[in-house]
C-alpha positions in Angstrom: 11.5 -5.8 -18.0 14.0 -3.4 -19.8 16.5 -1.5 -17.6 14.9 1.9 -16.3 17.2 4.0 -14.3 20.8 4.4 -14.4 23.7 1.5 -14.8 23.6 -1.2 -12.1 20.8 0.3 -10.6 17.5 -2.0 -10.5 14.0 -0.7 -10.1 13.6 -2.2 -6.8 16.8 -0.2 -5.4 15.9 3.0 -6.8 12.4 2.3 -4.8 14.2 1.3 -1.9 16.4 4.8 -1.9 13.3 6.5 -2.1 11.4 5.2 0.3 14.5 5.6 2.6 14.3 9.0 2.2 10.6 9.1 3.1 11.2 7.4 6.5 13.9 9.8 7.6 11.5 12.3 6.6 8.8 10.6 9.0 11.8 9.8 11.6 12.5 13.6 11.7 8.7 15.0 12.2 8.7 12.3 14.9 11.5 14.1 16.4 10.2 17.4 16.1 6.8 17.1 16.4 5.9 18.2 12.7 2.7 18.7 11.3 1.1 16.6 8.9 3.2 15.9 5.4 1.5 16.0 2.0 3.1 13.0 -0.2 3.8 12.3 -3.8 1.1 10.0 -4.2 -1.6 12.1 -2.3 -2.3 14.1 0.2 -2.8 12.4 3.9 -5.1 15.1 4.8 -7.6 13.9 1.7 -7.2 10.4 2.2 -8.0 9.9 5.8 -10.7 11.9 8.8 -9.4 14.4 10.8 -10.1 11.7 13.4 -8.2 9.0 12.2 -5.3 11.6 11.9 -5.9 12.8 15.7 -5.2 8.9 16.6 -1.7 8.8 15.0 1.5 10.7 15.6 3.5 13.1 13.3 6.0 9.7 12.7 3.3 8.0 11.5 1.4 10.7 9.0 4.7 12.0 7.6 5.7 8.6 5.9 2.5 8.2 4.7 2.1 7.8 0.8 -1.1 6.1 0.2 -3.7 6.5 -2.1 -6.8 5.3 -0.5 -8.5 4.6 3.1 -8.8 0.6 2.7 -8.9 0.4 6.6 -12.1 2.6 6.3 -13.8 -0.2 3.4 -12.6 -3.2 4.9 -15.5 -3.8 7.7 -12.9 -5.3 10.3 -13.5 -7.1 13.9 -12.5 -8.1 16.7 -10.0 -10.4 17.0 -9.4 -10.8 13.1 -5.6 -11.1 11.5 -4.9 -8.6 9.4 -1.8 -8.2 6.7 -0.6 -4.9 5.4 1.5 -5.4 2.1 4.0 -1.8 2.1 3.2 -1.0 5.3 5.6 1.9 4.8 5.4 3.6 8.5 2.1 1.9 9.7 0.1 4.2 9.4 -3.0 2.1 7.8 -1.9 -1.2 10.7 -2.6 1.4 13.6 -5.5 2.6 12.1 -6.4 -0.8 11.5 -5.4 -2.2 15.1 -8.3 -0.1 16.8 -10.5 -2.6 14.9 -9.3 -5.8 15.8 -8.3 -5.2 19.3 -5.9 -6.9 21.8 -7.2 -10.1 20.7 -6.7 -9.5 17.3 -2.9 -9.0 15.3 -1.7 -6.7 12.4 1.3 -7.5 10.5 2.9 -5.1 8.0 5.2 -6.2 5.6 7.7 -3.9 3.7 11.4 -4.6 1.7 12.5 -1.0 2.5 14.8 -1.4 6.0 14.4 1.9 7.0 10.6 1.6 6.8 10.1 -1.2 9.0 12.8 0.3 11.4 10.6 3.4 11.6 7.1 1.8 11.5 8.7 -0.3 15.6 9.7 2.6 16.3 6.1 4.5 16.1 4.5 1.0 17.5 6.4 1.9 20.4 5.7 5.5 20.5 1.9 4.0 20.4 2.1 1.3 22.3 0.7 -0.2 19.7 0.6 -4.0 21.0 -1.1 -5.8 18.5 1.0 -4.9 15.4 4.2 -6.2 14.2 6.3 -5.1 11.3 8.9 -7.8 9.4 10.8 -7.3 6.6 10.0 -9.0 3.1 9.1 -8.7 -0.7 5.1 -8.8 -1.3 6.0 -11.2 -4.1 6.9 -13.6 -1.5 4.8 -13.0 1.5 6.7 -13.7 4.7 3.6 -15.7 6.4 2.0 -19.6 6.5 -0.9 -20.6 4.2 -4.3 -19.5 5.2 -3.4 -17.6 8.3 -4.9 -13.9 7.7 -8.0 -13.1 7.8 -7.7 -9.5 5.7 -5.3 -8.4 3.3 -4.8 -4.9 2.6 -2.6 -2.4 0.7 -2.3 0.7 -0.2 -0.2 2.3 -3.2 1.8 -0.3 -3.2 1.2 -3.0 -5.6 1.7 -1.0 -8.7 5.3 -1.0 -7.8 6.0 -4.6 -8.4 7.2 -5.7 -11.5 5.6 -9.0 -11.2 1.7 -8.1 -9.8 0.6 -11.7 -10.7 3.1 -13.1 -8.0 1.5 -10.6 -5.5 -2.1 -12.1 -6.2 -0.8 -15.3 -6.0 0.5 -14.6 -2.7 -2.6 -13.0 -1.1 -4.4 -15.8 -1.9 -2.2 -17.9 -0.6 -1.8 -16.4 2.6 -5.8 -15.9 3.1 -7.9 -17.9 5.1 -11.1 -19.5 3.3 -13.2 -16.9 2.7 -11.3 -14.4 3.8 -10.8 -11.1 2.2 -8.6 -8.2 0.3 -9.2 -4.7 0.3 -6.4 -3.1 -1.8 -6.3 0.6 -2.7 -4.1 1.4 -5.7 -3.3 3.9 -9.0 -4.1 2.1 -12.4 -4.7 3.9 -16.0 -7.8 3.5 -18.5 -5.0 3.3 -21.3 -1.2 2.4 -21.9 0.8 5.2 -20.5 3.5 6.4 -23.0 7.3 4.8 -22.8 8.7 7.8 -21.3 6.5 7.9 -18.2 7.0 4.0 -17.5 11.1 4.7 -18.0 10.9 8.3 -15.8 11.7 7.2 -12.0 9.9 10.1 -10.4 6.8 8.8 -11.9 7.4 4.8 -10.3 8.3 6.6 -7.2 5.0 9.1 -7.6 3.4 5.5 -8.1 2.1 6.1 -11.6 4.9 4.7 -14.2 4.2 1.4 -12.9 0.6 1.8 -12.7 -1.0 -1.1 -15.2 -4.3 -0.2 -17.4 -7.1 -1.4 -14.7 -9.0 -4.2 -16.6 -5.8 -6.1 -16.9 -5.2 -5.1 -13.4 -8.2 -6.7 -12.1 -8.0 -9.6 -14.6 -5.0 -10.5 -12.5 -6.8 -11.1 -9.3 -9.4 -12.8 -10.8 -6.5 -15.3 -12.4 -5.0 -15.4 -8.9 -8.4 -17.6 -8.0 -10.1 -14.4 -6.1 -13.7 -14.0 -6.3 -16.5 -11.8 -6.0 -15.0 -8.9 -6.9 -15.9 -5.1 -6.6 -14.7 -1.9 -7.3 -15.5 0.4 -4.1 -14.1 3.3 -5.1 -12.8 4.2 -8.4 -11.6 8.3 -8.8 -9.7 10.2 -11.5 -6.4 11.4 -9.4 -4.7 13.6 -12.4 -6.7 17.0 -13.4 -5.4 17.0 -17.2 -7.0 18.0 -20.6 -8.4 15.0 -21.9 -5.7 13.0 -24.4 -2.8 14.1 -21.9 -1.7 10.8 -20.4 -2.5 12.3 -17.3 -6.1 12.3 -17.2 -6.2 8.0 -17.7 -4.1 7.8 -13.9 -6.9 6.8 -11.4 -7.0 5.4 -7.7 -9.0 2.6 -7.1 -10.5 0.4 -4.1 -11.0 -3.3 -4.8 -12.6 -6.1 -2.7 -12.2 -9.7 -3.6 -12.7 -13.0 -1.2 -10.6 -16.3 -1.4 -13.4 -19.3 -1.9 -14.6 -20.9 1.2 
C-alpha cells in the first residue's frame, strides 16, 4: 500500500497515536466521572440502550468508537468463549460478559498499549471477572485453533490493511460451527484517492472502509458460511454523487463449518 501520512510514519502508528489519545480521553472521564462521549465513528448514545449504558462506567463509554451493537445480534450463552477483535476500552466485552456468565470468558484483543491498559483498568473498576484484555494485531490473533465460540468486532476491521488475514484468523481461531458477528463501515463504490490518503478519515474509520461486496467476498474466501447481513444503514447524510452518501455500517453473521 502507498505511503499515507507523513515521512516514517506507518498507517498503523498513526492509528496507534490516535487511539492513544482516545483512551486518555476515556482514562480522564473515569477520573472525573464524565458523562457519556460522542465519537468520531458514531455516537454511543445511538448505538447502544440506555440500559446497556446504565451497566458501564464513564471509562468504559468515553473510549467507545463503535459502529454497531454486535453484542445485541450475537444470541450469546452461558458459558460460551467469546473474542473481541479492537476491544478498544471493553466496552462491547462487558456488555457481552453479562451473557456468558462466570462460567463463561471474554477476551479482547487490541495493538494500541494504552487501550488494553485502560480496558484492566475498567475490568477492575467492574469487577468484571470473566474478561481479559491481551495485547496483539487482529491479523495475527493471539489465541489456539478452535478455541472461541464467538467472534465479534466492531469498527475495527476496516482499519487493517490486510482484511483477508483478519478472516483467515477468525476462522482459525473458531470452534466448529461457531460464529462471527462483526459490525463495520464499508462503501457501495470506490471512495476517491484523497479520502483513502486523508488520516482523519482512517481514524473516523471511513478511508479504509472497502466497497461491501468485496468486503464480504473476503469472508466467504476465508471458508465462512451462511452468511447474512443483519443490519445494513447509510451513516453519511450527503447529496447523492458526494462520496459521502456510499459510507454505510453494516452487521454481518457468518459460521465456521461444523
Amino acid at each position: 500500500m502507498k505511503k499515507l501520512f507523513s515521512v516514517g510514519e506507518t498507517l498503523t502508528e498513526s492509528v496507534q497515536a490516535h487511539y492513544t489519545e482516545l483512551a486518555e480521553r476515556g482514562e480522564a472521564a473515569a477520573i472525573a466521572g464524565a458523562a457519556v462521549a460522542s465519537t468520531e465513528c458514531c455516537s454511543t448514545k445511538e448505538v447502544y440502550s440506555s440500559e446497556e449504558l446504565a451497566a458501564l462506567t464513564s471509562g468504559v463509554t468515553a473510549a467507545s468508537a463503535g459502529c454497531g451493537n454486535p453484542v445485541a445480534l450475537a444470541d450469546l450463552k452461558k458459558g460460551e468463549v467469546v473474542l473481541d477483535l479492537g476491544s478498544g476500552g471493553g466496552i462491547d466485552c462487558f456488555l457481552a460478559a453479562r451473557f456468558v456468565g462466570p462460567t463463561g470468558r471474554v477476551i479482547g484483543v487490541d495493538m494500541t498499549l494504552a487501550m488494553v491498559g485502560l480496558a484492566r483498568k475498567n475490568a477492575e473498576r467492574m469487577d468484571a471477572q470473566n474478561v481479559i484484555f491481551k495485547m496483539g494485531r487482529i491479523e495475527a490473533i493471539p489465541e489456539r485453533d478452535a478455541t472461541v465460540d464467538m467472534v465479534m468486532s466492531n469498527c475495527v476491521i476496516n482499519l487493517s490493511e490486510r482484511k483477508d488475514l483478519v478472516f483467515a484468523e477468525v476462522f482459525r481461531v473458531l470452534k466448529p460451527g461457531g460464529r462471527m458477528v462483526i459490525s463495520d463501515m464499508v462503501v457501495d463504490r470506490e471512495l476517491p484517492p484523497e479520502v483513502r490518503a486523508d488520516r482523519k478519515q482512517w481514524w473516523a474509520c471511513v478511508g479504509g472502509a472497502e466497497v461491501k461486496a468485496d468486503y464480504l467476498g473476503r469472508i466467504r474466501d476465508a471458508g465462512l458460511e451462511r452468511m447474512e447481513v443483519l443490519e445494513d444503514v447509510r451513516s453519511m447524510i450527503a447529496p447523492e454523487g458526494d462520496w459521502r452518501s456510499s459510507v454505510r455500517s453494516i452487521t454481518v453473521r457468518a459460521f465456521r463449518p461444523v
